[in-house]
C-alpha positions in Angstrom: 47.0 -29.5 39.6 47.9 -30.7 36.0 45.1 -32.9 36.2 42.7 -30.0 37.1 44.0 -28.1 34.5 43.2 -30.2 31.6 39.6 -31.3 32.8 38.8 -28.1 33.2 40.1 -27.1 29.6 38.9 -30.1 28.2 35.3 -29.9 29.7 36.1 -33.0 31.7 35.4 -30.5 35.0 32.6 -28.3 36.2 32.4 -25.3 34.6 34.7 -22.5 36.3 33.1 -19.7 38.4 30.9 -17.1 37.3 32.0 -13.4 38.5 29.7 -12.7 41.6 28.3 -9.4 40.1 26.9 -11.7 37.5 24.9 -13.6 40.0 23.3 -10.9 41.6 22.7 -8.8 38.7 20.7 -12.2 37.2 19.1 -13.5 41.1 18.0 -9.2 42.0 14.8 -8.9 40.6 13.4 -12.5 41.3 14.8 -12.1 45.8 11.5 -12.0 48.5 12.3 -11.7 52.1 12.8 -14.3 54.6 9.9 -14.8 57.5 9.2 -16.9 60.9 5.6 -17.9 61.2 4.1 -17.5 65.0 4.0 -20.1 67.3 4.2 -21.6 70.6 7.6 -22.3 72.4 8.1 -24.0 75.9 10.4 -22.0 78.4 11.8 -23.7 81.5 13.2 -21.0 84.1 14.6 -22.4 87.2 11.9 -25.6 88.5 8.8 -24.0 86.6 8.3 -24.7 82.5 5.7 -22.2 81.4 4.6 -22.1 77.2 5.3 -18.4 75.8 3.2 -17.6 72.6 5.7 -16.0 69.9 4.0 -13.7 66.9 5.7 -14.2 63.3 8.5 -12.4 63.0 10.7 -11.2 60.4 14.2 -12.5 59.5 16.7 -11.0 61.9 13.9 -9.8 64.6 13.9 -11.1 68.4 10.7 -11.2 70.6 11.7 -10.6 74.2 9.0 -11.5 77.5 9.6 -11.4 81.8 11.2 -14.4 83.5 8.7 -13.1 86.4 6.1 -13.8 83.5 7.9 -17.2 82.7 8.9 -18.3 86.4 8.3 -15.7 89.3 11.2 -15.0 91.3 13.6 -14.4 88.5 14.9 -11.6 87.2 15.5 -10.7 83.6 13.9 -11.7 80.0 13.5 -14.7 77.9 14.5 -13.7 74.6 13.3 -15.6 70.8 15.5 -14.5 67.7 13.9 -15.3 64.1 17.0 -16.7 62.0 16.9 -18.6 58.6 13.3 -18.7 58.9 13.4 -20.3 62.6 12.7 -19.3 65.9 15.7 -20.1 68.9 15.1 -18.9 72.0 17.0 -18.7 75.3 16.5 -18.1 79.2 20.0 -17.3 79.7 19.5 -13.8 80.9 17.0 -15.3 83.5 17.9 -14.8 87.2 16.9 -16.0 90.5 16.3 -12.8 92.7 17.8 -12.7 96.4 16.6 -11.3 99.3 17.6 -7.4 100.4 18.8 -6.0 103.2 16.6 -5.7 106.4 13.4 -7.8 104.8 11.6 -9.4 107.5 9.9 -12.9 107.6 7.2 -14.0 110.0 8.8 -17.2 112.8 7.0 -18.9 115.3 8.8 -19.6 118.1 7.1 -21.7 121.0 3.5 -20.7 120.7 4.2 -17.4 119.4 4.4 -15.9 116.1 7.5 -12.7 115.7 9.0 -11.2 113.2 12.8 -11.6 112.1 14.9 -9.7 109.9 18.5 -10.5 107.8 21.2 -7.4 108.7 22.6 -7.7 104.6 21.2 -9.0 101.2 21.1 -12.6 100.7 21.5 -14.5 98.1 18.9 -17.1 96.4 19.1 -20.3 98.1 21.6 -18.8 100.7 21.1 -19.6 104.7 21.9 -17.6 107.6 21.1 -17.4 111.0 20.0 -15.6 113.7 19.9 -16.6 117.9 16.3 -17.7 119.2 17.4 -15.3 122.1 16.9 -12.3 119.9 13.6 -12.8 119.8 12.7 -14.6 123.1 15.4 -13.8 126.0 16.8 -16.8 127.1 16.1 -19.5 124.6 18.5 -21.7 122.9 19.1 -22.7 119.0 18.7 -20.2 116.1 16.2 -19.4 113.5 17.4 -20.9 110.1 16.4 -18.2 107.6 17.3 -18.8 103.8 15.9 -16.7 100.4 14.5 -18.6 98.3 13.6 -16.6 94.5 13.5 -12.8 97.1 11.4 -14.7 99.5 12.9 -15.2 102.5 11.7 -18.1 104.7 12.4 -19.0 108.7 12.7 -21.9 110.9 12.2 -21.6 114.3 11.8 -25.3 115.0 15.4 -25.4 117.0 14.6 -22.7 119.5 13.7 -24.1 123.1 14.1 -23.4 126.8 17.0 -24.0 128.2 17.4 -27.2 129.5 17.5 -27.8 133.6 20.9 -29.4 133.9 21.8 -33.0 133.1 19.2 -35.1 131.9 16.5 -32.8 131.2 17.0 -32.8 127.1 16.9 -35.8 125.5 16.4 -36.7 121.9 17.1 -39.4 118.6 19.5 -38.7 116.2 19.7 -40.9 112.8 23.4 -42.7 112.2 22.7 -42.9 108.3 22.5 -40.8 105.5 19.4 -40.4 103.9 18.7 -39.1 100.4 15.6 -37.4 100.9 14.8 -36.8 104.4 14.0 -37.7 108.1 10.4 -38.2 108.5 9.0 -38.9 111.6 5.2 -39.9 112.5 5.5 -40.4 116.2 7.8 -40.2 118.9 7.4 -41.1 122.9 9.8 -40.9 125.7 8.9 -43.2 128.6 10.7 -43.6 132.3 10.0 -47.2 132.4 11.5 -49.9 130.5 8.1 -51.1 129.8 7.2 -47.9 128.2 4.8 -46.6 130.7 4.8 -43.5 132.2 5.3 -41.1 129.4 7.0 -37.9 129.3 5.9 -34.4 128.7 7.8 -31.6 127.6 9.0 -29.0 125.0 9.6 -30.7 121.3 12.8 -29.7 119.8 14.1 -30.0 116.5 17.4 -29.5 114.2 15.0 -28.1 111.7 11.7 -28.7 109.7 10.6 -28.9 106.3 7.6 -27.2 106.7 5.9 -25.2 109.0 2.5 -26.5 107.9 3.0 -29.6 106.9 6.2 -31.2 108.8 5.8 -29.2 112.2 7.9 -30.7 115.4 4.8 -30.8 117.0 3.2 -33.5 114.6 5.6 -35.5 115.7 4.1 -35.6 119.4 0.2 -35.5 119.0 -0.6 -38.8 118.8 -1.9 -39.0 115.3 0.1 -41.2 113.0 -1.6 -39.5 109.8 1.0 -36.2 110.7 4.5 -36.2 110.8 7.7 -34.4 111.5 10.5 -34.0 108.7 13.9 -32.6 108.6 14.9 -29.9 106.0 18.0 -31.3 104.1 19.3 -29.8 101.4 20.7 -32.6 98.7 20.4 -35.4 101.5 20.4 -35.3 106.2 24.0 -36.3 106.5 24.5 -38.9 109.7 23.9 -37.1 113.0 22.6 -33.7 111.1 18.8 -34.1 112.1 17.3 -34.9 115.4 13.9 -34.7 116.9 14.0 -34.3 121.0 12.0 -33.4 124.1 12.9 -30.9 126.7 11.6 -32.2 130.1 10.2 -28.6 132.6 10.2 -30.9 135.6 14.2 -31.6 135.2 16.1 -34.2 135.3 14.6 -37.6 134.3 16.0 -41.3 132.9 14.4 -42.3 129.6 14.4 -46.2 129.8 12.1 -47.2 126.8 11.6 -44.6 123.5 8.5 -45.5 120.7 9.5 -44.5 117.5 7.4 -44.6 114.5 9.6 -43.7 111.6 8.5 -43.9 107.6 9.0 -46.9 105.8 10.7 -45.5 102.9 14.0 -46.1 102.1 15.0 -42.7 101.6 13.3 -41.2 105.0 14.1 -43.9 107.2 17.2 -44.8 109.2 18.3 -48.0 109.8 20.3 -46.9 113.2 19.2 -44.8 115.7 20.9 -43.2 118.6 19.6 -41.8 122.1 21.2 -38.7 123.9 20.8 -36.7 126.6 22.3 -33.4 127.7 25.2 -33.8 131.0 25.0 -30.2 131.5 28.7 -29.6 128.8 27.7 -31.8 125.8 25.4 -34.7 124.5 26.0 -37.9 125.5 25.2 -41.1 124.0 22.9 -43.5 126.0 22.5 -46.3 123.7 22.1 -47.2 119.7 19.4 -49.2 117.8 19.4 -51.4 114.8 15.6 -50.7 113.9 15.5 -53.6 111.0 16.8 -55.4 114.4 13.4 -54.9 116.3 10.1 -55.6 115.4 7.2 -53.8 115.8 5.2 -54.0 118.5 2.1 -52.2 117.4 1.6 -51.3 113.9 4.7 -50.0 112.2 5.6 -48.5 116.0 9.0 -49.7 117.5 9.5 -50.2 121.5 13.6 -49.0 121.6 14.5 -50.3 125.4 17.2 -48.6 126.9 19.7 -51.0 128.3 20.6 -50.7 132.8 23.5 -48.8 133.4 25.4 -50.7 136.0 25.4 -48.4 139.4 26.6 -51.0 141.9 29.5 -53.4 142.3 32.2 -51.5 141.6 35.8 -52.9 142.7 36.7 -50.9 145.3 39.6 -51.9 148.1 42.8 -50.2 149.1 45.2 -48.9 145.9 42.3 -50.0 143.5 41.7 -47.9 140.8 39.1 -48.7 137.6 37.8 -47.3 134.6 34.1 -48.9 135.2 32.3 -45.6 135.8 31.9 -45.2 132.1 30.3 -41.8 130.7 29.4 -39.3 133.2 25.2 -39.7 132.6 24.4 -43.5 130.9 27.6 -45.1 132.2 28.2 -48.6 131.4 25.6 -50.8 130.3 24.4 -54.8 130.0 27.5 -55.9 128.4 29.9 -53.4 128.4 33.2 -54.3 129.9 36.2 -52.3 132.1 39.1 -53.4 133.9 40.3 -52.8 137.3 44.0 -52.6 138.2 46.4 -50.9 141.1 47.0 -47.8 141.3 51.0 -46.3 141.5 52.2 -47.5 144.3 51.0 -50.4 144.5 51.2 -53.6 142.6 48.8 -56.8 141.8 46.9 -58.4 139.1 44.7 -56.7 136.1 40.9 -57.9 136.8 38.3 -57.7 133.9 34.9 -57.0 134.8 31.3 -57.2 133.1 28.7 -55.1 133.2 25.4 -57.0 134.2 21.5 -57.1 132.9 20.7 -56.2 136.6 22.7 -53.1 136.8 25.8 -55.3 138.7 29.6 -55.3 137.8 30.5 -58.8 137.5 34.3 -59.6 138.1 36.7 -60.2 141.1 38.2 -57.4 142.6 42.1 -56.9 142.9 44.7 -57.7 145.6 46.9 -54.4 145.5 49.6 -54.6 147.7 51.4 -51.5 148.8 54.5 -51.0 148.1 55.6 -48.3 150.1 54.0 -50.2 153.2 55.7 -53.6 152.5 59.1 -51.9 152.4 58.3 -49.8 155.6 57.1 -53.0 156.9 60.3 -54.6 155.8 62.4 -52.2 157.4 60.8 -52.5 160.5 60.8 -56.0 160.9 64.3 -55.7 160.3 65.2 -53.3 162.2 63.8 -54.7 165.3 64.6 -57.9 164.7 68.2 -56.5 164.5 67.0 -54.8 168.0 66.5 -58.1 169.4 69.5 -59.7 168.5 71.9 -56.4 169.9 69.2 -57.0 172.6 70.1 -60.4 173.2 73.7 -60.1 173.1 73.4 -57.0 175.5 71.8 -58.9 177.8 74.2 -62.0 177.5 77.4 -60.1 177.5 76.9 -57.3 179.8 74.7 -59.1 182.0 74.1 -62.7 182.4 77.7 -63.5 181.6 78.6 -61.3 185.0 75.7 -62.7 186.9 74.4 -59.2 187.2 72.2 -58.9 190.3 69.0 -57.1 191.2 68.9 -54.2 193.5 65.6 -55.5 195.4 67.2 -59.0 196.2 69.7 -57.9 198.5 69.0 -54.3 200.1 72.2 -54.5 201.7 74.4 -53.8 198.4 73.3 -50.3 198.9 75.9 -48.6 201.7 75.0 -45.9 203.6 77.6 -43.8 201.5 75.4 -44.0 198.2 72.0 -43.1 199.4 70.7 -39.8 199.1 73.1 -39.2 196.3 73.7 -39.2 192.7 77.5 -41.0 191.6 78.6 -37.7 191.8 78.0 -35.2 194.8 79.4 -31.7 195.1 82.0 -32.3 192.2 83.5 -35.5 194.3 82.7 -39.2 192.4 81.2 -42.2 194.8 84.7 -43.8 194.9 86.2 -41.0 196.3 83.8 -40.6 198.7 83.9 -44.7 199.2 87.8 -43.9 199.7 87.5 -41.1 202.3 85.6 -43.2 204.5 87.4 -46.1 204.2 90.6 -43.7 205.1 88.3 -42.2 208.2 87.6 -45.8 209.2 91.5 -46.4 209.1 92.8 -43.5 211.0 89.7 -44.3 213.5 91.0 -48.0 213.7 94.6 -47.3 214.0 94.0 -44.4 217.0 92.0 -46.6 218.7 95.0 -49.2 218.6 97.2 -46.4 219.6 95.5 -45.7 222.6 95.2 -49.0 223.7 98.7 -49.6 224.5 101.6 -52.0 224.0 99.3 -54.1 222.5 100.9 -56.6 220.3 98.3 -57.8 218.3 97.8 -53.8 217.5 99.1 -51.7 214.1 100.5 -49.4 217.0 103.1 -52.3 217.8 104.4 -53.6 214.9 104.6 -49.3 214.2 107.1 -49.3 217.0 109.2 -52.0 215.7 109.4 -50.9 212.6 110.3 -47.5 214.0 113.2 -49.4 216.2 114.5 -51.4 212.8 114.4 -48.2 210.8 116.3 -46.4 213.6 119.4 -48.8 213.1 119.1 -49.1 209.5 119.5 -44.8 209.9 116.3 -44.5 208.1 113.8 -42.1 209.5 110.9 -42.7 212.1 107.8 -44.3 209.9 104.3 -43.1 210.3 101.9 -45.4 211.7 100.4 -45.9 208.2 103.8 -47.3 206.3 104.3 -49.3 209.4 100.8 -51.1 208.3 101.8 -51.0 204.6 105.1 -52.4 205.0 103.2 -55.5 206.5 102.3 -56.4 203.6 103.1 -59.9 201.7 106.1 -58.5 199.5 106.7 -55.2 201.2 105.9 -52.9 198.6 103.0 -50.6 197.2 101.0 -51.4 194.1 103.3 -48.6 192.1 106.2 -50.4 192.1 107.8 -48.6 194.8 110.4 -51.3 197.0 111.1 -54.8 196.1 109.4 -55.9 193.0 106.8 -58.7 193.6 109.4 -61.2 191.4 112.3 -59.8 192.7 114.9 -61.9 195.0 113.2 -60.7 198.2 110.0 -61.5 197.7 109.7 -65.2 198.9 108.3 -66.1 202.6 110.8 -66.9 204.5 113.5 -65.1 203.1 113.9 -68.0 200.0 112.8 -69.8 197.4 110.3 -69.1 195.0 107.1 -67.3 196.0 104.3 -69.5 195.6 101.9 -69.4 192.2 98.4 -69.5 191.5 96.8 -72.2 189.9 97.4 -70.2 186.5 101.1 -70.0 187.3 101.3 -66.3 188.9 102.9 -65.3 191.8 100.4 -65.1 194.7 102.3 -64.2 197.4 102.9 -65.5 200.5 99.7 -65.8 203.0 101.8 -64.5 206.0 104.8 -61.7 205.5 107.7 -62.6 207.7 107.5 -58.7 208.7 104.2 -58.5 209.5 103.9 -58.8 213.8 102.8 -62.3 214.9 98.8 -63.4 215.2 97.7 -59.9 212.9 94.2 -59.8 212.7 92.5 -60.4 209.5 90.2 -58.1 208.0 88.6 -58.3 204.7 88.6 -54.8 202.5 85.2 -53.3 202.6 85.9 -51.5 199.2 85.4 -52.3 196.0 86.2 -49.8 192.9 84.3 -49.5 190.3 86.3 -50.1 186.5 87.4 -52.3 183.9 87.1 -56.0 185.3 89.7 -57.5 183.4 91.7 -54.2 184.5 90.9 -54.9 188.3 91.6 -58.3 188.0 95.1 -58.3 186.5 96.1 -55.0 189.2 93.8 -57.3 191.8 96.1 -60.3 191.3 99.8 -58.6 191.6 98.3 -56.5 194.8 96.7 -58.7 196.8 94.9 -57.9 200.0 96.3 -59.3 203.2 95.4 -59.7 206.8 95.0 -56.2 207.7 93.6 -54.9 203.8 95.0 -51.7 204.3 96.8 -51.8 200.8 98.0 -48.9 199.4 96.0 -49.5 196.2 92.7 -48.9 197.7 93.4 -46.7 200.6 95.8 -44.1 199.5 97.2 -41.5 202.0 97.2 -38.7 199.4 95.7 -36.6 197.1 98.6 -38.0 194.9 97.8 -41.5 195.4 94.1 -41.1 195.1 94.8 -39.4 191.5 96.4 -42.6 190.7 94.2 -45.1 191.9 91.6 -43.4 189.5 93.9 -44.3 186.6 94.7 -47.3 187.5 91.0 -48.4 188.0 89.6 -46.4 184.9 88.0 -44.1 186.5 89.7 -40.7 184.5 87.0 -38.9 184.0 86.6 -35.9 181.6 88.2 -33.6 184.0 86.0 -31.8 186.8 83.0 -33.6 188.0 80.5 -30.9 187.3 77.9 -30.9 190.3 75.5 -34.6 190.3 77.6 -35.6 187.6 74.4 -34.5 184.7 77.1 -33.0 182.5 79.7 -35.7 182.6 78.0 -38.7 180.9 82.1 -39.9 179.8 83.3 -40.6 183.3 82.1 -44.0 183.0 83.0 -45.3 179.4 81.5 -48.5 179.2 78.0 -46.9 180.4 78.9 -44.2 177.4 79.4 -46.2 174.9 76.1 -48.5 176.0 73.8 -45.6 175.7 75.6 -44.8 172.7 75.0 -47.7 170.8 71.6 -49.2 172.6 70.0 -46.4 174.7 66.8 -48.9 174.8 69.0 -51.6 176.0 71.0 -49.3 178.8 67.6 -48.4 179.8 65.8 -51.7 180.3 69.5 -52.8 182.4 68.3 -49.5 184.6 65.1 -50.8 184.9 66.3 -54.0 185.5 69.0 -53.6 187.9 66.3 -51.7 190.4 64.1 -55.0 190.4 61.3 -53.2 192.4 59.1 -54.3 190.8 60.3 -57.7 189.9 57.8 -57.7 187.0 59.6 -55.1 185.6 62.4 -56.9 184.1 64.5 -56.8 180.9 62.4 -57.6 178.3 59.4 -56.5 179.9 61.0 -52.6 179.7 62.6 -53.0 176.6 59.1 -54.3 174.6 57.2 -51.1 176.7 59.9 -48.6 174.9 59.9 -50.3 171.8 56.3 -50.5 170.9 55.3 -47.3 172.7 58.1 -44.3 171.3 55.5 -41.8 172.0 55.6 -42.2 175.5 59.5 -42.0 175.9 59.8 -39.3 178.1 57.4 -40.1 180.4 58.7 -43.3 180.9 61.7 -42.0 181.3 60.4 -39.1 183.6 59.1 -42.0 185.8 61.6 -44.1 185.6 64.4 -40.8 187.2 61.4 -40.3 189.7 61.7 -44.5 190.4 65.4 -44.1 191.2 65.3 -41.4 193.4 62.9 -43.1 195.2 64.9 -45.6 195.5 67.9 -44.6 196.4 66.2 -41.9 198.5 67.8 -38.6 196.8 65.7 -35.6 197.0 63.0 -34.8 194.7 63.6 -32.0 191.7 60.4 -33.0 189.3 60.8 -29.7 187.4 64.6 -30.5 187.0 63.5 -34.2 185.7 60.9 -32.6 183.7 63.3 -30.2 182.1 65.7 -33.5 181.3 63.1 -36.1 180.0 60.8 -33.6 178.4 61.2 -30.4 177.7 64.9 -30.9 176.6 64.6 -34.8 175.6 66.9 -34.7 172.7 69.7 -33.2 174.0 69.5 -33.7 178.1 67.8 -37.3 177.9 71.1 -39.0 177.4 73.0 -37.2 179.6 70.2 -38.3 182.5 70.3 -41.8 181.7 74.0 -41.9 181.7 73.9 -40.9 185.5 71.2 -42.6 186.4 72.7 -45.6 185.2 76.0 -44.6 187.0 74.2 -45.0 190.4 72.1 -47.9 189.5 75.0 -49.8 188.6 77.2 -48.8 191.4 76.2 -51.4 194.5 75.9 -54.1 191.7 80.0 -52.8 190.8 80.7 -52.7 194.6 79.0 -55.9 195.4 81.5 -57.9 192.6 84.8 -56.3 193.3 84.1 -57.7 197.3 83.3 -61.1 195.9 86.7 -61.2 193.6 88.7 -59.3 196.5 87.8 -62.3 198.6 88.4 -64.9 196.3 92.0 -63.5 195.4 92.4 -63.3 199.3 91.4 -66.9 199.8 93.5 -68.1 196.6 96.5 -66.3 198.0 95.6 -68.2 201.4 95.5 -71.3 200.2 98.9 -70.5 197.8 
């Protein structure tokens, strides 16, 4: 500032301000005002530039003129302001119009021409929509209407028939976006893959640029000079324009497509895609490459759609695959799926391919069922595990006792058992067996009676017992002891009298009594009581029971020459009661009836039907031998591999028996049993008919051991 200072004092500086009054007072009579000569100025409003003459105007003035003038469609005023002796001007108060409410366009829709209105204003360069079934009842797609500077333009070009069901639309979409647009010069749809036998129908488009010049229709008419193009605003995004054709006739495969497309860049597209209408939504049938294929005629292109594979399928039990592809085109030449087992099942994961002759190519599965195999499994099992408890039925219960048939000796049936279940009138077959034994012995010993002083008679040896009782001071005997006490040691099976190993039970009044081979006392063949030359008589009885139990008791109570042992022939209702204990014969209490109710009163036969009913069954069946074919193994394979026909195998097997054995016929009672009441009655029937099946064989072996413990005692 110093610096300043002193220039400025020292004229080294510019000279300082003069006062601004000054200036004007000396500058106000020379000042002339400022003009702008006329002229010419360009004004560009929206896509129009349009020249605008401007006349001279003064400094300061503006010179206004229409945008309709400058562009039409716009709104407002171009305005030029003079300033410093130029001219600026400005188009900012320039605006596109828009379209008002309820202004109608003209549309054509199929081969008509309507009218369509917009509900509201529209904006410039805004797009609405309206349904093609506004103006025609039952059409598809919608009119594209859009204002464009107030004028409001439609496109019907989307509006069709609706199709016919699946397959009755079909049409190209591009896959690539295009700058400018889709243009199409011709399109053909074709049922064979050698592109003959062309299709007619409706044309359908997404949309057209022009009415005039870019119709759908161009696109079908066989000249090449006329095409179709897509309106796209700024670009077609992929998949946004399509040109298709809507077959009347229905439904109908497209197997080759023509497509003449243009050669520029921007209107072209490079892949191409063919769909068709499934009745829900488009599907795709196959995709081009075009710089892939050349052209066959001209700048045309023959698109060939691929087979879709309709045959050879995998196919078998639990296979399941995913080769049936989309629900129209399917799979194609190439295409591959995979076939597997379904759940449940299990097996190996097969590939197949998808042949050029519509054939799946691949090898089909082996699915094995899992369920099955285990229920195969168990059954194998389980009768395998039959067999064996088969097998050692048969071998313990009936081989090892040399069980015999029925039909190879009739005469193991008595009188006593036929016509008869086990049980008759609540009384068992042993007690019957045991009441005519004791009829046969009071017969016997009253016919000795009356035949004197016999001394080869029970009657005789009654008398002397009578005679030695007498001076012993014991009382008179009855006939009955008298034959009892001739007996090898004297005494009853109970125990009552001299015990078998007691000091009086040797011969001839000493010594030991002789032994069996397996050291047991025997007894003597002969009792020094018994009269001299008693006749010999074999027990006609056998009882029914535990073997080793009748064996052991069999053994220590020997029958002797007469066999009128108190064991088997008791003379009461007391000694009856025992002899069923003793043999195992306790039953449940009172024999109800034929013995139906009262499967327990024989145990073993119980417990067999129990645990093996099949088993207890094919021993029946067995056991009856008539006929002989019908044996064992024969029954028991019948039951097992026909269970539906249990109860009438049983029914005929009850009806065999009393056939057999001659009992009178009940069929509706054996119905009632084997069928009507099978789960609760049937094994309470084929306990008692196994009771009187088995008793002759029972009878039959107690005779055979009774004599062989006879003759061992003999020989002892």
């Amino acid at each position: 500032m110093g610096q300043m200072d002193r220039r400025h004092r020292f004229g080294g500086g510019p000279p300082p301000a003069l006062p601004l009054w000054l200036l004007l007072a000396l500058h106000g009579p020379w000042c002339v005002a400022a003009q702008c000569p006329a002229t010419i100025l360009s004004f560009t409003v929206g896509m129009q530039t349009t020249p605008v003459s401007v006349p001279a105007l003064a400094e300061g003035r503006s010179y206004r003129r229409d945008c309709s003038w400058v562009s039409p469609g716009y709104d407002g005023f171009v305005e030029v302001l003079c300033v410093g002796s130029r001219l600026s001007g400005s188009t900012d108060r320039c605006v596109a119009k828009g379209c008002v409410a309820k202004q109608e366009v003209d549309v054509q829709v199929g081969n008509d021409t309507m009218q369509v209105s917009i509900t509201g204003a529209l904006g410039h360069g805004a797009v609405t929509s309206a349904p093609c079934s506004r103006l025609v009842a039952g059409y598809e797609g919608h009119i594209w209407l859009q204002c464009s500077l107030g004028a409001l333009r439609a496109d019907g070009s989307s509006c069709h028939p609706p199709p016919r069901g699946e397959r009755s639309f079909w049409r190209l979409v591009h896959e690539d976006f295009l700058p400018g647009t889709w243009r199409i010069f011709e399109a053909s749809f074709y049922a064979t893959a050698k592109c003959t036998d062309k299709l007619q129908g409706f044309p359908a488009t997404s949309s057209q640029d022009d009415a005039l010049t870019s119709a759908k229709a161009f696109a079908f008419d066989g000249d090449a000079a006329t095409s179709w193009a897509a309106r796209c605003e700024g670009g077609c995004l992929p998949g946004v324009a399509w040109l298709g054709l809507l077959l009347p006739q229905g439904a109908a495969d497209v197997r080759c497509v023509e497509l003449y497309q243009s050669r520029v860049a921007c209107c072209s597209s490079r892949n191409v895609r063919l769909e068709t209408w499934d009745g829900a939504e488009w599907q795709t049938i196959s995709t081009w490459d075009t710089t892939q294929i050349a052209p066959s005629a001209g700048y045309t292109q023959r698109l060939v759609v691929p087979n879709s594979c309709d045959r050879g399928f995998p196919e078998g039990i639990g296979v399941t695959h995913d080769c049936v592809g989309r629900p129209i085109s399917g799979l194609q030449k190439g295409d591959i799926c995979h076939a597997s087992c379904e759940e449940g099942y299990f097996g190996s994961r097969t590939q197949f391919r998808c042949g050029s002759d519509g054939t799946m190519e691949g090898r089909t599965p082996t699915c094995y069922d899992t369920k099955a195999m285990f229920l195969g499994s168990y059954l194998g099992s389980t009768v395998i595990a039959l067999l064996v408890f088969a097998h050692q039925y048969r071998f313990w219960l009936m081989r090892r006792h040399h069980k015999m048939r029925l039909a190879d000796d009739p005469d193991l049936v008595l009188p006593v058992m036929v016509g008869r279940w086990h049980e008759k009138n609540g009384m068992g077959l042993w007690e019957s067996i045991l009441a005519a034994e004791h009829e046969e012995e009071e017969k016997t010993i009253d016919e000795y009676v009356d035949a004197g002083d016999s001394e080869r008679s029970p009657y005789a040896s009654y008398e002397a017992s009578k005679h030695k009782t007498k001076k012993k001071g014991k009382g008179d005997p009855s006939p009955r002891k008298a034959v009892k006490e001739g007996s090898p040691r004297g005494a009853s099976p109970r125990g009552k009298g001299v015990s078998p190993r007691g000091k009086d039970a040797s011969p001839r009044g000493g010594g030991s009594s002789p032994r069996s081979p397996k050291g047991k006392d025997v007894g003597s063949p002969r009792s020094p009581r018994s009269p001299k030359g008693r006749k010999k008589k074999k027990n006609e009885m056998g009882v029914k029971g535990n073997l080793k139990h009748d064996l052991d008791n069999l053994r220590k109570n020997q029958v002797t020459e007469k066999g009128f042992n108190e064991e088997f022939l008791g003379d009461s209702m007391e000694s009856k009661h025992e002899l069923k204990e003793s043999r195992g014969l306790k039953g449940t209490g009172r024999v109800f009836l034929d013995g139906l109710c009262s499967p327990c009163e024989d145990a073993d036969i119980c417990m067999a039907t129990m645990c093996c009913p099949l088993c207890r069954i094919a021993d029946t069946w067995h056991t009856i031998g008539d006929p002989g074919w019908m044996g064992y193994w024969t029954i028991l394979f019948t039951y097992v591999l026909m269970p539906c026909m249990w109860p009438c195998l049983n029914f005929y097997g009850r009806q065999r028996i009393r056939r057999y054995f001659k009992i009178p016929p009940e069929p509706h009672r054996d119905l009632c049993i084997h069928c009507c009441c099978c789960c609760c009655c049937t094994p309470f029937g084929l306990c008692q008919e196994a009771r009187v099946v088995d008793a002759p064989v029972y009878f039959a072996r107690m005779k055979q051991h009774l004599g062989f413990l006879k003759d061992e005692g003999l020989r002892a």
